[in-house]
BAKOLLUM-474509 format. One record per residue (C-alpha): residue number from 1; residue in one letter; chain; x, y, z. Coordinates in nm, 3 decimals. Example, Ala and Ser with C-alpha at 12.3 -4.5 7.8 and 13.67 -1.06 7.14 Angstrom:
BEGIN
<site><k>1</k><r>a</r><c>A</c><X>1.230</X><Y>-0.450</Y><Z>0.780</Z></site>
<site><k>2</k><r>s</r><c>A</c><X>1.367</X><Y>-0.106</Y><Z>0.714</Z></site>
This chain:
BEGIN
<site><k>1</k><r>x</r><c>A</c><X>1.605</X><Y>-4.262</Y><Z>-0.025</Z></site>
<site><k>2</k><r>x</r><c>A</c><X>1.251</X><Y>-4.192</Y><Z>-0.146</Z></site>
<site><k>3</k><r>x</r><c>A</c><X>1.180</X><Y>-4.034</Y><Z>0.194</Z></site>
<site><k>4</k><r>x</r><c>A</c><X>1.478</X><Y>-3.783</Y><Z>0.136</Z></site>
<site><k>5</k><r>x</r><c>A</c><X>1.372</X><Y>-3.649</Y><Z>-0.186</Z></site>
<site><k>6</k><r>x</r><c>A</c><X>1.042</X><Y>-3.593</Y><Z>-0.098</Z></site>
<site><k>7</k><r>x</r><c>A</c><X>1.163</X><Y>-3.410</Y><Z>0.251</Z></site>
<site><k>8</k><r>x</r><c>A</c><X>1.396</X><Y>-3.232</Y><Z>0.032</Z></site>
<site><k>9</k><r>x</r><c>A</c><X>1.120</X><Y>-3.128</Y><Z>-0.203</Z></site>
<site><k>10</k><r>x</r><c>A</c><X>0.869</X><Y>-3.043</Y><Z>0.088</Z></site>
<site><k>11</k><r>x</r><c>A</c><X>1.102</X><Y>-2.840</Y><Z>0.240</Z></site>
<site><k>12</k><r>x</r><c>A</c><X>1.152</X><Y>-2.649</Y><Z>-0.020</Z></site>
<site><k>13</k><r>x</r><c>A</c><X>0.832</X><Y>-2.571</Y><Z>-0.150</Z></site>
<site><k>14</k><r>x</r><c>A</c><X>0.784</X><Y>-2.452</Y><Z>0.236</Z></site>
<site><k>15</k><r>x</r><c>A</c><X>1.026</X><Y>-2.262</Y><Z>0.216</Z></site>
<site><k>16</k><r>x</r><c>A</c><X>0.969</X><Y>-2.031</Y><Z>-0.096</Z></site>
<site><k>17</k><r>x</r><c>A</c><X>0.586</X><Y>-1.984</Y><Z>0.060</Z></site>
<site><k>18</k><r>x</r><c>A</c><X>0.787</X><Y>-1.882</Y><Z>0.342</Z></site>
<site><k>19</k><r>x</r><c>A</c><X>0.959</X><Y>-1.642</Y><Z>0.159</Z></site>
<site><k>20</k><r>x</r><c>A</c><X>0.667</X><Y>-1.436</Y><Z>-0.002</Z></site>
<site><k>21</k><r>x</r><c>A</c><X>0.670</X><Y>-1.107</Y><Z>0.141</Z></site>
<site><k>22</k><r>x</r><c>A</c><X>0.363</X><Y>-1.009</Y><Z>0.343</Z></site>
<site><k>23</k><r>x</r><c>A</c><X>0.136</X><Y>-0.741</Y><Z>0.180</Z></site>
<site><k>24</k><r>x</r><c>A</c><X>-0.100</X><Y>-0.491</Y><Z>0.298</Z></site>
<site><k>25</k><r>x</r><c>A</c><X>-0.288</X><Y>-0.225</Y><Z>0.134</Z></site>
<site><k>26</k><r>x</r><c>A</c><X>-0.365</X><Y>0.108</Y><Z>0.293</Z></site>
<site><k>27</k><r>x</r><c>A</c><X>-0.619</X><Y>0.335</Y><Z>0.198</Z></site>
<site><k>28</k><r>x</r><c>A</c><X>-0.557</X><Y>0.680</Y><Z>0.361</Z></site>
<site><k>29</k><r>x</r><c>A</c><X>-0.691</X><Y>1.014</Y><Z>0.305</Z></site>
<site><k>30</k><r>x</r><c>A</c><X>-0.467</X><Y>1.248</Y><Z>0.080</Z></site>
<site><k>31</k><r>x</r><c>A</c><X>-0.435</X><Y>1.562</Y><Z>0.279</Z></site>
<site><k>32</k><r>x</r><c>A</c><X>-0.307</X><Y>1.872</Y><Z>0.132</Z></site>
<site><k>33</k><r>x</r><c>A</c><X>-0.019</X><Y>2.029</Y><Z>0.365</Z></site>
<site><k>34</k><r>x</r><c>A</c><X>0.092</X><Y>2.288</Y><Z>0.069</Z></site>
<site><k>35</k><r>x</r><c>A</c><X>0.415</X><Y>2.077</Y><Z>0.044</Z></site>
<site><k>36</k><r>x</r><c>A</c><X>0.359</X><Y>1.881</Y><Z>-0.241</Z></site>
<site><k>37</k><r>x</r><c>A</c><X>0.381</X><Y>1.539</Y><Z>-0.108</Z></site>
<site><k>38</k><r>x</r><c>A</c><X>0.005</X><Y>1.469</Y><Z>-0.138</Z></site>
<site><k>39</k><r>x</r><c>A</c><X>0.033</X><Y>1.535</Y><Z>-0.520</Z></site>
<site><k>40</k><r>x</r><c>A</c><X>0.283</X><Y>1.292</Y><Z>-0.582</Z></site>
<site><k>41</k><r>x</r><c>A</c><X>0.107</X><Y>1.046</Y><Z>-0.408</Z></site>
<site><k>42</k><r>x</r><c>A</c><X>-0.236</X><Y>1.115</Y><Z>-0.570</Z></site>
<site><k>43</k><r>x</r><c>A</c><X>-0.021</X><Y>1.106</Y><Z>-0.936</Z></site>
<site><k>44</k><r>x</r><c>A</c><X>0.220</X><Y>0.789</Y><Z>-0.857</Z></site>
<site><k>45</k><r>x</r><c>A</c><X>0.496</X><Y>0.999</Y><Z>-0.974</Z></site>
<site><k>46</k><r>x</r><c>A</c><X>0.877</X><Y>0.895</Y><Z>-0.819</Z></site>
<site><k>47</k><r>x</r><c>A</c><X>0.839</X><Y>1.246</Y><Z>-0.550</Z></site>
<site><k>48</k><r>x</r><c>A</c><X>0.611</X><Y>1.065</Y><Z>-0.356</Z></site>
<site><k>49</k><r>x</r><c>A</c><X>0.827</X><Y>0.725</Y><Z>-0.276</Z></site>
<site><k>50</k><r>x</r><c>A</c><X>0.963</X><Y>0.873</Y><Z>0.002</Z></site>
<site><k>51</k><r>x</r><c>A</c><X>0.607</X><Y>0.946</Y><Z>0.189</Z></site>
<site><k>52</k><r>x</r><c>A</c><X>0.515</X><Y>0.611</Y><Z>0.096</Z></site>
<site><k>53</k><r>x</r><c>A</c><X>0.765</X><Y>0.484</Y><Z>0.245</Z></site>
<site><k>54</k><r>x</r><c>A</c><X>0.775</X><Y>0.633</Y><Z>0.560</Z></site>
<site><k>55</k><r>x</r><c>A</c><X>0.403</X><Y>0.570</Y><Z>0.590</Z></site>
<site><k>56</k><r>x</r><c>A</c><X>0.484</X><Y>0.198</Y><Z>0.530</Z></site>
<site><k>57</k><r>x</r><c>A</c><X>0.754</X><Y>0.191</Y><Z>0.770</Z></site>
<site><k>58</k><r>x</r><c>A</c><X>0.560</X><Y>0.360</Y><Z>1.044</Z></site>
<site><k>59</k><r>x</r><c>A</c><X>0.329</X><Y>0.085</Y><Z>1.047</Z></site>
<site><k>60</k><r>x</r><c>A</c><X>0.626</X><Y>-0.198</Y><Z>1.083</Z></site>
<site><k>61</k><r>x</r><c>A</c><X>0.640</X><Y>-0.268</Y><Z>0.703</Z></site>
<site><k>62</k><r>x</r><c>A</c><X>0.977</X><Y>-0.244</Y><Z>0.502</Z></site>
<site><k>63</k><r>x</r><c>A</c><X>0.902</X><Y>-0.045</Y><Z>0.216</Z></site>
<site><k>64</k><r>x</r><c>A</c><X>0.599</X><Y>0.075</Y><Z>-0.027</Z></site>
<site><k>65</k><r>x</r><c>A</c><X>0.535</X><Y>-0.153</Y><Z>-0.354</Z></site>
<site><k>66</k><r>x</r><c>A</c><X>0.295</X><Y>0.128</Y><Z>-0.532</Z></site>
<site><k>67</k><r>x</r><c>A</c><X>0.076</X><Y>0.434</Y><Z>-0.435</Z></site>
<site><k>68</k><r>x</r><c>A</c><X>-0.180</X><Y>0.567</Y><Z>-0.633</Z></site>
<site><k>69</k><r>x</r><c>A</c><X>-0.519</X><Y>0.773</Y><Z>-0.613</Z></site>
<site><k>70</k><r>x</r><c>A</c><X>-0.790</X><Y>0.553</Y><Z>-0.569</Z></site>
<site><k>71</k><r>x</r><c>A</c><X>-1.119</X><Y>0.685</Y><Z>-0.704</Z></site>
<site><k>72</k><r>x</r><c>A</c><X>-1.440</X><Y>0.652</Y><Z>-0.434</Z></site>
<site><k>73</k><r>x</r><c>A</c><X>-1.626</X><Y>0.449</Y><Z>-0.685</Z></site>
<site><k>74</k><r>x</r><c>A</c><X>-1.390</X><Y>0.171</Y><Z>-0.644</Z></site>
<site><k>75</k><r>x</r><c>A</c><X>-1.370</X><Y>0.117</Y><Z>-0.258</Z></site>
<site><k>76</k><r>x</r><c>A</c><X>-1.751</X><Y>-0.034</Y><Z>-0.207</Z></site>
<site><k>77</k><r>x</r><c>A</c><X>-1.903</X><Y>0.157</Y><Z>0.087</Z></site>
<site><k>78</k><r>x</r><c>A</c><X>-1.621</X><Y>0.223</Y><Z>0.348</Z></site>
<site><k>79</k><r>x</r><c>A</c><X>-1.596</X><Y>0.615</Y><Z>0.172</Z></site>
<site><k>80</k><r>x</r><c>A</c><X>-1.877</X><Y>0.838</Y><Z>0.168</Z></site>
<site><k>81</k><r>x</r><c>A</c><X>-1.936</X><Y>1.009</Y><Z>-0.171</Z></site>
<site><k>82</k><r>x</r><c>A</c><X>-2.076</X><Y>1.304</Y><Z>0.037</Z></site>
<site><k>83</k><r>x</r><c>A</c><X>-1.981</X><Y>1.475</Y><Z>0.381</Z></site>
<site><k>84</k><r>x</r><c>A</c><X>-1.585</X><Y>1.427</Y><Z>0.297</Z></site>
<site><k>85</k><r>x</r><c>A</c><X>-1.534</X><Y>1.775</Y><Z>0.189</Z></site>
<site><k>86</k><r>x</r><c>A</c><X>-1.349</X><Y>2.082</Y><Z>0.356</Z></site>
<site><k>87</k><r>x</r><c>A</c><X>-1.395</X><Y>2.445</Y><Z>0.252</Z></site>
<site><k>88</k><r>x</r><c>A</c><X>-1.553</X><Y>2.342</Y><Z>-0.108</Z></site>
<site><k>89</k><r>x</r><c>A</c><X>-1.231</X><Y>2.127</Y><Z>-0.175</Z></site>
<site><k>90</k><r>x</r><c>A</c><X>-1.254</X><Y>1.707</Y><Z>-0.142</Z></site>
<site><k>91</k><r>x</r><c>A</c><X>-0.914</X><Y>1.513</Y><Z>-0.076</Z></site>
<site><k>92</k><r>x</r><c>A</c><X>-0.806</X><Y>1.248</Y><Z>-0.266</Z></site>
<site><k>93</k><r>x</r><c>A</c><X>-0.782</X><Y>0.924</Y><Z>-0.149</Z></site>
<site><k>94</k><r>x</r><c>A</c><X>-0.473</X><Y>0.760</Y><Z>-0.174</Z></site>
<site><k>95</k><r>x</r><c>A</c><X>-0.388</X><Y>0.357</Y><Z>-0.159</Z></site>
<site><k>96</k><r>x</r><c>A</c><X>-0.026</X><Y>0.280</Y><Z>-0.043</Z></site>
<site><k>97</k><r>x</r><c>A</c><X>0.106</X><Y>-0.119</Y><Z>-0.080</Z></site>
<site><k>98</k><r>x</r><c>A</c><X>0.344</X><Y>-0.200</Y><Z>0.177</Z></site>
<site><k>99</k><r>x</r><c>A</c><X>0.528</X><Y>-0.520</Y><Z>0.202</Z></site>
<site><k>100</k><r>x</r><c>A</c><X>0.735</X><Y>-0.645</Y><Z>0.475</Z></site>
């Protein structure tokens, strides 16, 4: 009977580390195409869900869980500070959460 319970309890605790969805964080550059999208992904407001999204889903993953703007300070290294810049304008850099 002991044997049971303690299946029952192993399986279980499997079972809801099973369960935890798989995350992955992106960090992408935030070009400007004039339509918007990239400012709504650079604020976090609810316009950009839908490019999230798609980015997210384009990679195999289900949905977003956040985007936001990520400032250069905080990712150690991996972006230049200098060089990234177009025609005197630098894009944003944008982190997108996806979860399967």
């Amino acid at each position: 009977m002991r044997f049971v319970i303690a299946a029952a309890v192993a399986a279980v605790l499997l079972g809801a580390a099973a369960a935890q969805a798989e995350k992955r964080l992106f960090i992408i550059g935030n070009d400007a195409g004039g339509y918007g999208i990239d400012r709504c992904l650079a604020s976090g407001a609810p316009c950009g869900a839908a490019a999230a999204n798609s980015y997210c889903r384009s990679r195999a993953f289900a949905h977003a869980l956040s985007y936001r703007k990520v400032d250069r300070d905080d990712i150690t290294g991996a972006i230049p500070s200098t060089g990234t810049c177009r025609n005197a304008r630098c894009d944003d850099i944008i982190a997108i959460e996806c979860a399967r």
